[in-house]
N, C-alpha and C positions, 0 to 999 in steps of 0.2 A: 182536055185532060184534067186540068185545074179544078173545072168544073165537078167533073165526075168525082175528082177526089172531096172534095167536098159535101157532095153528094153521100159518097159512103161515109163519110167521117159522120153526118148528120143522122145517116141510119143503123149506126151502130150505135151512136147515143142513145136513140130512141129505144133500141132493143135492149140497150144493159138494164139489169138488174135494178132497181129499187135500192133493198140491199141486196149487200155481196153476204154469198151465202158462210163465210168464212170470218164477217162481223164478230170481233170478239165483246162489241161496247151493249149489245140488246139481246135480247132471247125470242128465237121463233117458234110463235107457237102451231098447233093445230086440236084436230079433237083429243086428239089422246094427251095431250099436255096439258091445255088450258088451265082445266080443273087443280091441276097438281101447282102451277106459276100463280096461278090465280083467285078460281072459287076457294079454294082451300086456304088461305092468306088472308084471307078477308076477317079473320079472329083478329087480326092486330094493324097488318101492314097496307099499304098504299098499292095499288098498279096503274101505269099507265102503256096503254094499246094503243098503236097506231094500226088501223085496218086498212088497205088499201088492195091495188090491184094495178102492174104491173104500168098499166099503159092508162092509167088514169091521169087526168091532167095536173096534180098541183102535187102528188107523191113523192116524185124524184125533190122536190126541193122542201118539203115537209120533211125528210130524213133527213136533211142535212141538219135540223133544227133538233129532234130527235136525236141524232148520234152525239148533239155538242150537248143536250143534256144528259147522254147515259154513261157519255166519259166522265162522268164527273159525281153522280148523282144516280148511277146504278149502285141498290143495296139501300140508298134511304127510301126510293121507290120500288119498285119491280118494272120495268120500261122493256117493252114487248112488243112487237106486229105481230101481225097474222096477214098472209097473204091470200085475199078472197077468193082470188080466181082457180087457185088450190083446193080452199078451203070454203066452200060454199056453203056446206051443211052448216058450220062452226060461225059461220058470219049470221048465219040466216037465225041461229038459237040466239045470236046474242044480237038480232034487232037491227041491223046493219044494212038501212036502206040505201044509202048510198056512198060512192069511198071517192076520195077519202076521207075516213072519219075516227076521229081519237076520242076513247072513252076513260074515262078514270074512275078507278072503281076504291071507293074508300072502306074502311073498317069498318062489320056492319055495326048499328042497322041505319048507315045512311046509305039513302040511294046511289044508283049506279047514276054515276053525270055524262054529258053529253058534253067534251070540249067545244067552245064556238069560239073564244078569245083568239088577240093574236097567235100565230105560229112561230113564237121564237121560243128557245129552251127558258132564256130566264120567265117569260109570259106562263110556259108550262109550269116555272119550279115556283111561282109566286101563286098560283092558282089551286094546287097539289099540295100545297105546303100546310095549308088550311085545314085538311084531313090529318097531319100528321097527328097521332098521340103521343102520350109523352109519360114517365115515370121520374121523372126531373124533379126531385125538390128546390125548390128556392130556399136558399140560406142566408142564415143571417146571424146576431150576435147571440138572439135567444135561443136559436136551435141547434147552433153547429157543433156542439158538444155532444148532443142525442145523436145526427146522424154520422157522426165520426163512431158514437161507442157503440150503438146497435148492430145486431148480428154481427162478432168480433170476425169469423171465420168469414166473411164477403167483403173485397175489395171496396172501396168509396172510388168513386170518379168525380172530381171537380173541373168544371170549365170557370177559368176567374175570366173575367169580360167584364169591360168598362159597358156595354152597350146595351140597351133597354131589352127585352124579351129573352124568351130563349131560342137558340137556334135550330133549327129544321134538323141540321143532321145530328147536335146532340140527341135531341128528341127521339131520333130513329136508334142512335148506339143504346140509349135507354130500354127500348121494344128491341132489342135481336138479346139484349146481355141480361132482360127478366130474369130475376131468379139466381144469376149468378154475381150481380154488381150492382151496386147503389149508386146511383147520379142525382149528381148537387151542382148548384148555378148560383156563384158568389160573386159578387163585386165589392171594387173598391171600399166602399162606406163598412166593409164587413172587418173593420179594422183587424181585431184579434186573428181571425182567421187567416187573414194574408200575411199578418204579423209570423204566426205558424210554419206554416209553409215557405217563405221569405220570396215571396211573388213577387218582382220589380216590373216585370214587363205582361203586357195586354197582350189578343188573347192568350191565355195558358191553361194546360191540362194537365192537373197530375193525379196520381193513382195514389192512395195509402192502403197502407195495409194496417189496420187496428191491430191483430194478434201482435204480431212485434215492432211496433210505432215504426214502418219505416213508409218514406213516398218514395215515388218515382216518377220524374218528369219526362215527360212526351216531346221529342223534339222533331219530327219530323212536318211533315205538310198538313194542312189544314184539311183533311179530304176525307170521304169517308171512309175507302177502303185501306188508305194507312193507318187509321188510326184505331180500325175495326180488329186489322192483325197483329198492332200492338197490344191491345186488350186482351184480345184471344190467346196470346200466350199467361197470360197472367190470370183468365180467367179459367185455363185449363190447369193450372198450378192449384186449383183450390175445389173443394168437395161439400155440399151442403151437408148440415148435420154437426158446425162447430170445429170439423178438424182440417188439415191442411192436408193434402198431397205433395207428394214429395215430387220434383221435377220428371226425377229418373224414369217416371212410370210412362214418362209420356217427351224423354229427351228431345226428339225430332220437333217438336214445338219450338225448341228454342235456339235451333241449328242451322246455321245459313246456309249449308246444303244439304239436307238431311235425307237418309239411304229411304228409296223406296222400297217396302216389304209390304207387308200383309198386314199388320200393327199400323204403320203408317198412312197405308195408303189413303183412306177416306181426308183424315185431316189436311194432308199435304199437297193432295192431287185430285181423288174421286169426287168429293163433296164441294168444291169449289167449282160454280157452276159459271157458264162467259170466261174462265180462265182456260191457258193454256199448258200443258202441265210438260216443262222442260226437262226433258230425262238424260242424261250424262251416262252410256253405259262404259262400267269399269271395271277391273277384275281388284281394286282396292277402294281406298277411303279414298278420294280426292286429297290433292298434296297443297300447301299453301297458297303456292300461283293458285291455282286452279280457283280453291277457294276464295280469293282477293278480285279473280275476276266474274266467278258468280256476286257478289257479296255488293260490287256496282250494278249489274245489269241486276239486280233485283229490287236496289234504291232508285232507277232509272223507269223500271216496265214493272214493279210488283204490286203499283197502287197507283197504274194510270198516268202515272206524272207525264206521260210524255203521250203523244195523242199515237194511235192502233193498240198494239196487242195488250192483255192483260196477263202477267207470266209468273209461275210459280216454279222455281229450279229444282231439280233433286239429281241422286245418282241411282244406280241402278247395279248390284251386283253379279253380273254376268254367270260368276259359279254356282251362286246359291240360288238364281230362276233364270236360267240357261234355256227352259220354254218360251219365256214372256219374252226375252232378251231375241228368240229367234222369229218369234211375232212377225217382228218388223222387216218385213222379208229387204235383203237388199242391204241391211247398213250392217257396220262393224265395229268389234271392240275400240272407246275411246270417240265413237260416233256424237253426236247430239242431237234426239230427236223431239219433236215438238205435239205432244199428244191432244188431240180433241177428244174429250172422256163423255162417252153418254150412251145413249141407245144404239151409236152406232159408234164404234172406234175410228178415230182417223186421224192421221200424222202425215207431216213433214219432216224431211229429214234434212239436218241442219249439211252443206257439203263444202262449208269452209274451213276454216283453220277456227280451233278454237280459242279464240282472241274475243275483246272488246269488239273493234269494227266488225268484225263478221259476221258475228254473231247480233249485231245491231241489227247489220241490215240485212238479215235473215229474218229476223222481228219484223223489221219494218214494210220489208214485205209481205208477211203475211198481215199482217195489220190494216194494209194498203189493199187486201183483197187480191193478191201476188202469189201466196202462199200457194200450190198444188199438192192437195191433198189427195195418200191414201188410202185407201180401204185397210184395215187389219183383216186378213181373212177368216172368217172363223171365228170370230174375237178372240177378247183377249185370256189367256187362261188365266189362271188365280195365283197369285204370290204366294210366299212360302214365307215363316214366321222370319224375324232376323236370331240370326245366331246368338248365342248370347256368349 
């Protein structure tokens, strides 16, 4: 009997997944995707593909190396599979003689590479890193005056660092915030300048604002995607063309649980793609508690810090899209559901108490590939403007 269990244990390893298809850390692709994750990207950004096929020999432990570089390191790259056995046509146009096999496809016009290096994430992020571009001034005593006063109406970003180069993932916050933010790479010897700011400690990030001499420093984790949704509040605060926007046009940026409507949706939930878009449905504003307890699980799960899901909180006003709220076939007012936004809709619904622990390890298992997701029928209908 021992035996036998054994037996099965070893043939269910064999059969599972690669990934689980409820992976919140990579993006899968196929034909209809590719072009949109990838060819299309290749104006600025980085990707990297792992191609495989289910029951190929080195795959299942290839992704484990993959997952530890996209928790961390998805968004300074684009870190992607495609699963051959699927997608045959899409393997075959892009050259994929045999799996499995990781391509990284840089900014053109360098060529598409062929990974052959070790298979660990930092071998990948040290190899990929190479491709990054960058819009990073280096600063110094002669320059920091110009790029402090230039274009008044665009935020400056400073990384101060004791350390030689510039880093990978500044590099890429330079390439996503073109156009809306200037990035500069000071150190120590930049007397004056640290003098300014009153920098005592290594690395540090802060934001100024030229128009009315004020910074703001960055306190949170070294990562890419905390420090990507810091920005992005402060860079939706501002308007090319020399004038400032005002916040109110665009509140829900800067709202630790901000109502989902129609206005909101792409920034908070639609447009963030590998997230998960946590909906709170209420017939009001969310009350303090409530609030205190979003406001951790978002410092917790909203920039990865903690290995599975990646989660973006909101609420949901029951009276004013009473459609979208009945979507969800099965759950009820004060519910909390957990949406996968894309071509296809699909959710879990949270069936704890809405607490800290529960609400963890309802994360945790979706994160862990747990989650049982399902269908929206019909999709989703369309939000209605918020009241004003």
């Amino acid at each position: 009997m021992a035996i036998q269990h054994v037996f099965l244990l070893l043939l269910v390893c064999a059969l599972a997944e690669v990934y689980e298809k409820t992976n919140p850390n990579v993006f899968f692709l196929n034909s209809q995707n590719f072009d949109k994750h990838v060819t299309k990207k290749r104006d600025k950004h980085v990707s990297i593909v792992h191609f495989y096929r289910e029951r190929d020999s080195k795959s299942k432990e290839w992704a484990e190396e993959i997952n530890e570089l996209a928790k961390d390191w998805q968004g300074v790259y684009n870190i992607a599979v495609v699963n051959c056995g699927a997608n045959e046509g899409l393997c075959e146009s892009q050259d994929i003689k045999t799996t499995p096999t990781i391509k990284v496809y840089p900014p053109l016009p360098v060529p598409i590479q062929i990974y052959d290096g070790e298979i660990s994430s930092k071998s990948l992020n040290n190899y990929s890193s190479r491709f990054v571009n960058s819009f990073v001034v280096e600063l110094t005593e002669e320059n920091y005056l110009t790029f402090l006063n230039e274009k008044p109406s665009m935020p400056k970003v400073m990384l101060f660092t004791e350390k030689s180069g510039t880093p990978t993932l500044f590099k890429s916050l330079s390439l996503h915030f073109e156009n809306k933010m200037l990035f500069g790479l000071a150190k120590p010897e930049d007397t004056s300048l640290v003098a300014k700011f009153k920098v005592k400690t290594y690395p540090k990030i802060i934001l100024f604002k030229t128009s009315d001499n004020k910074s703001f420093d960055y306190s949170g984790d070294l990562k890419f995607r905390g420090i990507f949704d810091w920005l992005n509040v402060y860079a939706e605060t501002f308007v090319s063309g020399g004038t400032d926007a005002v916040m109110s046009v665009k509140p829900w940026m800067n709202q630790i649980v901000p109502q989902l409507t129609k206005q909101s949706a792409d920034d908070i939930c639609y447009k963030h793609e590998g997230f998960l878009c946590a909906i709170l449905f209420l017939e009001s504003t969310p009350d303090d508690s409530l609030t205190s307890i979003f406001k951790t699980l978002t410092d917790k799960y909203g920039s990865k810090k903690d290995r599975g899901a990646d989660v973006k909180f909101m609420w949901l006003d029951i009276n004013t899209d009473r459609g979208y709220f009945e979507s969800f076939e099965g759950t009820s007012v004060g519910q909390l559901v957990f949406l996968k936004h894309g071509k296809r809709n699909r959710f879990v619904a949270h069936d704890g108490k809405i607490n800290l622990s529960e609400i963890s390890n309802t994360i945790d298992k979706i994160g862990g590939g747990d989650g049982k997701f399902l269908n929206i029928k019909g999709g989703l209908p369309e939000l209605n403007m918020q009241k004003k």
